[in-house]
C-alpha positions as CSV (number, residue, x, y, z in Angstrom):
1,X,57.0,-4.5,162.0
2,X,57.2,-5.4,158.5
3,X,56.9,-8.9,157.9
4,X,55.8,-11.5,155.2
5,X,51.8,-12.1,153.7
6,X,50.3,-14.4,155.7
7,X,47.1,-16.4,154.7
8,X,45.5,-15.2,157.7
9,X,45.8,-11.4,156.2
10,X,43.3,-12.3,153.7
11,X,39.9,-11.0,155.8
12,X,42.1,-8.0,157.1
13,X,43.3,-7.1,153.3
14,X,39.7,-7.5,152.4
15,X,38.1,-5.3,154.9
16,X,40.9,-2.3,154.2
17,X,40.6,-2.6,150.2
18,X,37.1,-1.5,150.7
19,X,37.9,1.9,151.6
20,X,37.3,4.3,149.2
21,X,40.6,6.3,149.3
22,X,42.5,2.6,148.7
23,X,40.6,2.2,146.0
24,X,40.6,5.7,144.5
25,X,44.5,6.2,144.4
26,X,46.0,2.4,144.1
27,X,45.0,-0.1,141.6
28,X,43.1,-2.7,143.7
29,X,40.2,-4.6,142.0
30,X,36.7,-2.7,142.6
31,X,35.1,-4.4,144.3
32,X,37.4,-6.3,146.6
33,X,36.2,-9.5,147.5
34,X,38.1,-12.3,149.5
35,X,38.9,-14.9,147.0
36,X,40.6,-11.8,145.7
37,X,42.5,-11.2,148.6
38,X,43.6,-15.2,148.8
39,X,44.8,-14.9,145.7
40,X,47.0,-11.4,146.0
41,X,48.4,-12.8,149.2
42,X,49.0,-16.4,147.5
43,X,51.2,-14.9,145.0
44,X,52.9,-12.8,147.3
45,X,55.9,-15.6,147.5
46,X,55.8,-16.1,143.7
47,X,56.6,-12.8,142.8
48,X,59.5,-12.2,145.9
49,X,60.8,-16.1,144.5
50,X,60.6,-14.7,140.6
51,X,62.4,-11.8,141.8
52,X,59.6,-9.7,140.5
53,X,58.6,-8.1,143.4
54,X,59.0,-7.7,147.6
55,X,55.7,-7.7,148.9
56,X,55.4,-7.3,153.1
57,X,52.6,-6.5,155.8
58,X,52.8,-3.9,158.2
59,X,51.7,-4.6,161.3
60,X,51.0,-2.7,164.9
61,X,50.7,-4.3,168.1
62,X,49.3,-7.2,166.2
63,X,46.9,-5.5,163.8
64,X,47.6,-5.0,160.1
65,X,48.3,-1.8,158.9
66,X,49.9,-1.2,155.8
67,X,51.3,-2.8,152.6
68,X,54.3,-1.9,151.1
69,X,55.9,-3.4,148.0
70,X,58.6,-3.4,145.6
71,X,57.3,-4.1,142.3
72,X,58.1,-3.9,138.7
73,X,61.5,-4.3,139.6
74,X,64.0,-4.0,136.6
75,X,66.9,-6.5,138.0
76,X,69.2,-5.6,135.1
77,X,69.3,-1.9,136.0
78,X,69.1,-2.0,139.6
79,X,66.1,-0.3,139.8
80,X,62.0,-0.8,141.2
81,X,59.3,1.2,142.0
82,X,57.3,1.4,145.6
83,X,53.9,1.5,146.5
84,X,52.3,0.9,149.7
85,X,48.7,1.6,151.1
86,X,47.4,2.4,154.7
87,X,44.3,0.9,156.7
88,X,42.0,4.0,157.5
89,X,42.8,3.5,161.5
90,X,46.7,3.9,161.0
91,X,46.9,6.8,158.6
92,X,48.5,10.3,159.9
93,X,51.0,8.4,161.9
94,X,54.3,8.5,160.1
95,X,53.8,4.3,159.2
96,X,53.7,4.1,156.0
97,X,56.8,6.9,155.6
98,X,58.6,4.7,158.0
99,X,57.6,1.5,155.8
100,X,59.0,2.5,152.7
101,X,62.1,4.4,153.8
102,X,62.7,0.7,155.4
103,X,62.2,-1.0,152.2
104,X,64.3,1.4,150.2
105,X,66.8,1.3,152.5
106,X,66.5,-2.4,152.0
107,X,66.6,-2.3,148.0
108,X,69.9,0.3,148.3
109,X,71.5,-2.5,150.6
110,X,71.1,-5.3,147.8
111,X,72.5,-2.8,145.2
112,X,69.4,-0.9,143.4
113,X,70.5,2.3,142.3
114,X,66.9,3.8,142.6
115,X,63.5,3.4,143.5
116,X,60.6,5.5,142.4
117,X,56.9,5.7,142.9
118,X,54.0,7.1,141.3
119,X,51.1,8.9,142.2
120,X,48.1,10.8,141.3
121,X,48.6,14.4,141.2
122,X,45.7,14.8,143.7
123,X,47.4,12.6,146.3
124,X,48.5,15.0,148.2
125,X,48.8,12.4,151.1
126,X,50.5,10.0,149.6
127,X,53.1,12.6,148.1
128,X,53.6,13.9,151.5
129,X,54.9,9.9,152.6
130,X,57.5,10.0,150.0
131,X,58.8,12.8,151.1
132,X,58.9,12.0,154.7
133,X,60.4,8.8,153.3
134,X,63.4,10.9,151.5
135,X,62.1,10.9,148.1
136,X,61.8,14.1,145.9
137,X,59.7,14.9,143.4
138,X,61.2,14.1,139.6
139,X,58.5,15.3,136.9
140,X,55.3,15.0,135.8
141,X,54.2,12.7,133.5
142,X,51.8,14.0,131.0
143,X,48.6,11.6,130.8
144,X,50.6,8.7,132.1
145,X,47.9,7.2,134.4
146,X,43.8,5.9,134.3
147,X,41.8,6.9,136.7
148,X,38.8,4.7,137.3
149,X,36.2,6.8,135.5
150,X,38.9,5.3,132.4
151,X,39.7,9.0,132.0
152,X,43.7,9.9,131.5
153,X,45.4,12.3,134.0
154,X,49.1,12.9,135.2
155,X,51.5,11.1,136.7
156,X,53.9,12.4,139.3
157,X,57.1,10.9,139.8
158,X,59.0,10.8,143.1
159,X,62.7,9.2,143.1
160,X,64.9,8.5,145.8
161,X,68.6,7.1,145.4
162,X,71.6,5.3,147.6
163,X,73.5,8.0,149.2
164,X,77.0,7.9,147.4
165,X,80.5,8.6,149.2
166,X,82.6,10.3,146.6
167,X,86.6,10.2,147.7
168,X,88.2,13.4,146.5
C-alpha cells in the first residue's frame, strides 16, 4: 500500500537510511539522524501542496518498506522524474517496481507526458526496477552525477511515457 508520510515513519526512515546501499546510490544526508528524518517527512505535505513533489510510504502488512517520489516535477511541461528507495528486508520482491509503475501510472492519469529517473551506472539493481516498472533506458549522461567521494561519474537515464491511442 502506498500511502502518505506519517510522523510516526520518522524512527523507521531513520533506521533504513542507515544502510549503506541507501546511502551509496540516493542522495540521503550521511549520517542520517532523526531530527533529519522529522524534518524530510515534515515537508513531505509542503512539497505535494507546492506542487513540487508527490512523496508516499510503502508499506507491508504494517511495516514500512519503501519510498517512492515524484520530484522535480516541471508542471509546465508535464513532466517529473522518480526515485524511490527499499528497506534492506523488502528488497528482491518486485515492491519497489510495483511502487513506481503505480505512481507513474498515477502521473500519466493527471496528464504528465513523461517521467524519468536517474541512476548510477553501477546500480544495476535499481536499473533492473525501472525496467520491471516499464521504463527503458534513454542515454547516458556524461559526468552528470557526484558520487560521495565528490568524484563525477555518469548518469543513466531511464524514461517511460503514457501509452498513446493513435486513430488511423
Amino acid at each position: 500500500m502506498l500511502r502518505p508520510w506519517d510522523i510516526q515513519d520518522a524512527a523507521s526512515v531513520t533506521q533504513i537510511c542507515q544502510d549503506p546501499a541507501i546511502q551509496s546510490f540516493t542522495t540521503v544526508p550521511v549520517p542520517y539522524t532523526r531530527e533529519i528524518a522529522d524534518f524530510w517527512i515534515n515537508s513531505r505535505a509542503k512539497s505535494y501542496q507546492d506542487r513540487s513533489a508527490i512523496s508516499l510510504a510503502g508499506i507491508r502488512n504494517g511495516e514500512l518498506v519503501l519510498s517512492v517520489s515524484l520530484h522535480n516535477i516541471r508542471e509546465f511541461d508535464h513532466i517529473g522524474e522518480i526515485g524511490y528507495w527499499v528497506s534492506p528486508g523488502a528488497r528482491g520482491e518486485g515492491l519497489a517496481a510495483h511502487a513506481v509503475a503505480m505512481l507513474t501510472n498515477f502521473a500519466f492519469g493527471i496528464g504528465f507526458r513523461r517521467v524519468s529517473a536517474l541512476t548510477l551506472p553501477e546500480n544495476t539493481a535499481s536499473q533492473k526496477t525501472l525496467t520491471k516498472a516499464g521504463f527503458e533506458m534513454e542515454t547516458v549522461l556524461r559526468d552528470a552525477m557526484s558520487k560521495r567521494d565528490g568524484s563525477q561519474t555518469n548518469s543513466v537515464v531511464f524514461s517511460k511515457f503514457p501509452n498513446v491511442k493513435i486513430d488511423e
